[in-house]
N, C-alpha and C positions, 0 to 999 in steps of 0.2 A: 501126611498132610499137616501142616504146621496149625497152629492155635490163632485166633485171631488176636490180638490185642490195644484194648482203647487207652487214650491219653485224656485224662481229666487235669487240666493244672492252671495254673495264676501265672504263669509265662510271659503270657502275651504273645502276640504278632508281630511284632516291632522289630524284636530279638532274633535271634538265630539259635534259644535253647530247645528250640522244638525239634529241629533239624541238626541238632550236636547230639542229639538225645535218641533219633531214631536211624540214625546215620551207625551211633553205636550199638545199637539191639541190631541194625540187618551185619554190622561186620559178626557178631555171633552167629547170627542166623538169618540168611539171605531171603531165605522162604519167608520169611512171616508177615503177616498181612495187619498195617498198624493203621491203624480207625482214629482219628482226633473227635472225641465228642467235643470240646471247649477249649482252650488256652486261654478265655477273660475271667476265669473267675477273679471278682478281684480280691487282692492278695489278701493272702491266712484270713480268707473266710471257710471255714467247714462246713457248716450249714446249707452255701448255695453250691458248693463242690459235690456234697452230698444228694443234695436237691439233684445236680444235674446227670449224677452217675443214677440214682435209683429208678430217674424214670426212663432210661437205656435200657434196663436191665432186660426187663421181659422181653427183647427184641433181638437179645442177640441169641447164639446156640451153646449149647453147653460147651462147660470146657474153655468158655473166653475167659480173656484175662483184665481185669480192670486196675489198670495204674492210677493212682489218684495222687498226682504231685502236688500237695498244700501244704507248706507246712508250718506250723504254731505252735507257740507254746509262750504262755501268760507271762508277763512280768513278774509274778513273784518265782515261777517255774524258771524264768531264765538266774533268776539268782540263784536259784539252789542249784541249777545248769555248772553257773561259772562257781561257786563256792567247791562245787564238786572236782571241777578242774586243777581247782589251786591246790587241791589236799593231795598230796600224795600219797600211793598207794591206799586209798580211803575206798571200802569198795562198794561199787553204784547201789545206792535204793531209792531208785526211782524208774518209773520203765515208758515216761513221755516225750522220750526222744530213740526207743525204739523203733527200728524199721521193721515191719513183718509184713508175710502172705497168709494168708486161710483160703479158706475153701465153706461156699454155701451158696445154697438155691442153686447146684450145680455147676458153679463157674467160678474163678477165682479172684481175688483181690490182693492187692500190694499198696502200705498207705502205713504213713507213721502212726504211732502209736501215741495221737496226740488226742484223743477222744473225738476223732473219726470214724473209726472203724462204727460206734452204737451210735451215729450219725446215718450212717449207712447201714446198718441192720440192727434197730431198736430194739427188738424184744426177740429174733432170733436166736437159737442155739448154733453158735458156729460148727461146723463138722472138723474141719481139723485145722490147725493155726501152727505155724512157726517163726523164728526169729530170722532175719537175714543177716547174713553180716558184708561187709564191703565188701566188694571182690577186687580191690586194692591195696596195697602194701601203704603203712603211712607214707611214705614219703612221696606214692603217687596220687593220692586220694585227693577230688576238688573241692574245695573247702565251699565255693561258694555254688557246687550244683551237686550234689548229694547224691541226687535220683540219679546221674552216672552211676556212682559207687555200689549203688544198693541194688538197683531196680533192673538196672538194661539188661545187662549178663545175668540174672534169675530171670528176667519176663526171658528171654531169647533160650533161655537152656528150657522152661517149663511148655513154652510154646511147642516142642517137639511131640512129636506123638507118643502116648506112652510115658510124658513125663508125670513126676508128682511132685508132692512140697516136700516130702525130704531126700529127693534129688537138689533142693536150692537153699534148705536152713535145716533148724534145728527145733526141737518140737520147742512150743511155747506154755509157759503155764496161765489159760484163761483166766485168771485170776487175778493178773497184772493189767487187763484191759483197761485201757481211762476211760471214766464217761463223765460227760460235762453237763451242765447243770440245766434242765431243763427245757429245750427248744421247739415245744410243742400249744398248739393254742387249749387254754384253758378254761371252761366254765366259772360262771360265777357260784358262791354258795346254794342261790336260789334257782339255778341251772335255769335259768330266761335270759340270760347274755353270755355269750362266746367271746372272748378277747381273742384276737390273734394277732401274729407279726409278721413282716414281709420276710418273703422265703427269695424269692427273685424277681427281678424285671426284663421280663423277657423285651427281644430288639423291637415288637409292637407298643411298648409302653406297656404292658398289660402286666400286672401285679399278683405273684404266687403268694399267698399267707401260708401261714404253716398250721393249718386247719385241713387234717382228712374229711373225706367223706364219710367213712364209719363213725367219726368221729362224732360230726355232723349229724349225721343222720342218730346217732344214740342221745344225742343233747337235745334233737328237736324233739324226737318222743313222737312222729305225727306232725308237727308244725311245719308250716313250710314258709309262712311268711316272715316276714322279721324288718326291722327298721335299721339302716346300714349306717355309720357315721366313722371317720378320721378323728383320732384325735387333735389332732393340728386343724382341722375345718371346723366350721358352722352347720357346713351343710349336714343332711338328713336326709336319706336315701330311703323309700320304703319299697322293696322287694322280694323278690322269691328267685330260686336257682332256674338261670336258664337249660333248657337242652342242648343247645351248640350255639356258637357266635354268634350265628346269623339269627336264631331264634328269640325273636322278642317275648318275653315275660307279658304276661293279662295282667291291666291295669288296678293299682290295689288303691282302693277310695280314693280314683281318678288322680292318681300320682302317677306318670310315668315317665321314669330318667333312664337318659342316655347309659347309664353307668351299669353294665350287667355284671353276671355272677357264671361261671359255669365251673366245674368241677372235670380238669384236663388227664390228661391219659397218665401222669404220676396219680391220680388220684387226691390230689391239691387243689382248692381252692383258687380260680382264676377269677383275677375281677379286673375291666377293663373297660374302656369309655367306647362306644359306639362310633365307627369311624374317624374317631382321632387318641387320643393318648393318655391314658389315665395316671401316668407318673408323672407326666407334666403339668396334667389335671393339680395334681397333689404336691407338686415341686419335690418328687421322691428322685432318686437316684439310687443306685446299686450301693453308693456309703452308705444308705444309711437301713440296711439290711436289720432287723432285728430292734430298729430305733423307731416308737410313734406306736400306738397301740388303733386295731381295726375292731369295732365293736359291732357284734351280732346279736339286736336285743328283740326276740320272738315277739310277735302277736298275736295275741290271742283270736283263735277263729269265730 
């Protein structure tokens, strides 16, 4: 029985790369059964690709396979990119335009090696990691869809039963992994305010920060209440975490706003306006990912 495997990527619908893309994994191998979590992440975002692959995870069975087509790398990385290209024979130190697979939390992943990968497993230890290389001759290689080259013909040979990662690359040295510069919400010195940033907006209007619950819950200490605010708004929110959507929060010093809080099955931070739209609320859109700071400042019981 073949392996399942998901397609994460900034594609789009529009296009017909989703369907050039999975058209070539079935001519490898016909059997296999390919799951589309997303095609809108929008483009060379990491964070909300990452966002969207982690909270799939625990739902599929061991053994999947997760493709995560995004792919970035910084303007000063694209110079050293093309400086690298012009040197002859000058040989590569750099490893953020790497493609590779690993293997962890039992299932696999395939995703450049543009500081994604500790996007998608932050503090885990990988189990085993290797390099891919094209499965094209240069002159057949597509310059401008990659994930052909690298991805289809390894996700399609690994989906077999029985296969493993060095049936499709070559061992990788963990060492070379990028990680980029920190995407997680932070407390203040005085640990009574949480800063966070938008992780995604889901097709409700409703707003992921990039605030765990562990995270949460070790900053509050006990606290449950807290005063909500945008930095782009006036407004002043005073609440507590709801239990589900539908679950209204108890009124705190006869304040009660439309705008809740619940904590979703990634384990992220959900905040959203009560039968209508909290990013329109906020004039937020999916550009502006990472842009505008959400502050969480506790009250004292």
């Amino acid at each position: 029985m073949s392996r399942i495997i998901t397609l994460t990527t900034d594609w789009g619908i529009k296009d017909a790369y989703a369907a050039i893309f999975k058209a070539s994994v079935w001519q490898c191998n016909p059997q296999v059964n390919i799951v589309d979590v997303t095609h809108q992440i929008v483009p060379f975002n990491l964070s909300m690709a990452a966002f969207q692959v982690r909270q799939c995870i625990p739902f599929f069975p061991d053994n999947t396979i997760h493709i995560v087509g995004v792919e970035y790398i910084s303007e000063n990385q694209n110079i050293q990119y093309n400086r690298w290209l012009r040197t002859k024979n000058a040989e590569k130190d750099f490893h953020f335009t790497d493609y590779v697979a690993f293997r962890i939390y039992n299932q696999y992943f395939m995703c450049q090696n543009n500081g994604l990968i500790r996007l998608l497993v932050p503090d885990d230890d990988i189990e085993e990691i290797v390099l891919l290389e094209s499965s094209c001759d240069k002159t057949m290689r597509h310059s401008t869809f990659s994930a052909l080259d690298y991805y289809a013909s390894a996700a399609a040979r690994l989906a077999c039963d029985g296969a493993n990662l060095q049936d499709i690359g070559k061992p990788y040295d963990i060492n070379h992994i990028q990680t980029l510069l920190n995407t997680q919400a932070m407390a203040t010195p005085d640990r009574n305010t949480i800063v966070a940033q938008v992780k995604h907006i889901d097709a409700y209007g409703n707003v992921v920060v990039n605030l765990h619950k562990s995270y949460f819950e070790k900053i509050a200490n006990g606290r449950s209440k807290f005063e909500f605010r945008y930095a782009n708004s006036d407004e002043v929110v005073k609440s507590q975490i709801s239990r589900g959507y539908q679950k209204k929060v108890s009124k705190i010093n006869q304040i009660n706003s439309n705008i809740f809080f619940v904590f979703g099955v990634s384990g992220y931070l959900e905040i959203g306006y009560r039968n209508s739209n909290l990013a329109q609320h906020y004039g937020l859109e999916n550009a502006d990912i990472m842009s505008g700071n959400f502050y969480f400042t506790f009250i004292d019981e």
